[in-house]
C-alpha positions in Angstrom: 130.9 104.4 127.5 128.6 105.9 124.8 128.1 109.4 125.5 124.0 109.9 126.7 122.3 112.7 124.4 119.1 114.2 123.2 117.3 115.3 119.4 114.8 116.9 118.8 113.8 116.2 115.1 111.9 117.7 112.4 110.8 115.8 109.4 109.1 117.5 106.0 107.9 116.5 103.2 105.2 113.9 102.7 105.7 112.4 106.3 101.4 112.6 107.2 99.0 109.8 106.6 102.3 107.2 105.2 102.8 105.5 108.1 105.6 107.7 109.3 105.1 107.7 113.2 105.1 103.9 113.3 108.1 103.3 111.4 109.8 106.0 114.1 108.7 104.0 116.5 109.5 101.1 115.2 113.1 102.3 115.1 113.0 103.9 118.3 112.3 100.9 120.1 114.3 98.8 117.5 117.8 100.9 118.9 116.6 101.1 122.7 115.9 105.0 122.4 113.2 106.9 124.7 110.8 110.0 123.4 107.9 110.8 121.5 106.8 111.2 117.9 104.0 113.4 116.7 102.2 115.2 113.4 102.3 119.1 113.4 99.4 120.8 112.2 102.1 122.1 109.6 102.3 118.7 107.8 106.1 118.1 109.7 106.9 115.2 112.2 108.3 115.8 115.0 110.4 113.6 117.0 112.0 113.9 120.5 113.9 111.0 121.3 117.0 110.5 124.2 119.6 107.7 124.5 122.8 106.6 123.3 124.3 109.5 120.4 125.1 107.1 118.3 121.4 105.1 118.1 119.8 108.5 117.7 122.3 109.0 114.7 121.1 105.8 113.4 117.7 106.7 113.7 118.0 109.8 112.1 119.6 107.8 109.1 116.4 105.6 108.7 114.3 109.5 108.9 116.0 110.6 106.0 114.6 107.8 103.9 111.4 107.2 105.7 109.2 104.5 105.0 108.0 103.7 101.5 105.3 105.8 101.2 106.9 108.8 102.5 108.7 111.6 100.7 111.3 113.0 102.8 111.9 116.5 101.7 114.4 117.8 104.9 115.2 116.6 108.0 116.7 119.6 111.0 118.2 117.9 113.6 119.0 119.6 117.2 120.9 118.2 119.7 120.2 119.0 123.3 121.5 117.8 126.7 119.8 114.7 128.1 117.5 115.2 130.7 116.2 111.4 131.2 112.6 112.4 130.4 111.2 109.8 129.3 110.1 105.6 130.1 109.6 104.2 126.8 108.9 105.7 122.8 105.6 106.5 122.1 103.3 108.1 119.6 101.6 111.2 120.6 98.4 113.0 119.5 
């Protein structure tokens, strides 16, 4: 069995106004993860986002490169202990 986990992830660079919350969820949903994804006033991305380790490692593959609009300048990654927070992925406001 896959071992359950949770990310919280912060992507910068040109991330705002490309598309960039869509194509997290896209993925999101796409690899059967839960969370949220949402702009920062500080031009960042943020993503929180629980399931299977290894889908959210996927995930944050495909947030290194971004969609192709975006400029992904850096991408911090913190792993946390799942909590079962969430129903579905979703973009938040």
């Amino acid at each position: 069995m896959s071992k359950l986990s949770r990310a919280t992830i912060i992507v910068d660079g040109v991330v705002q106004g490309v598309g960039f919350r869509y194509f997290v969820l896209r993925n999101a949903n796409a690899l059967g993860l839960k969370g949220y994804t949402k702009n920062l006033f500080t031009g960042e991305v943020l993503t929180e986002v629980e399931g299977e380790e290894g889908m959210i490692q996927e995930l944050i593959k495909k947030l290194k490169v971004g969609p192709s609009h975006a400029y992904v300048k850096n991408c911090k990654v913190e792993w946390k202990e799942f909590q079962n927070e969430f129903k579905d992925f979703e973009v938040r406001y």
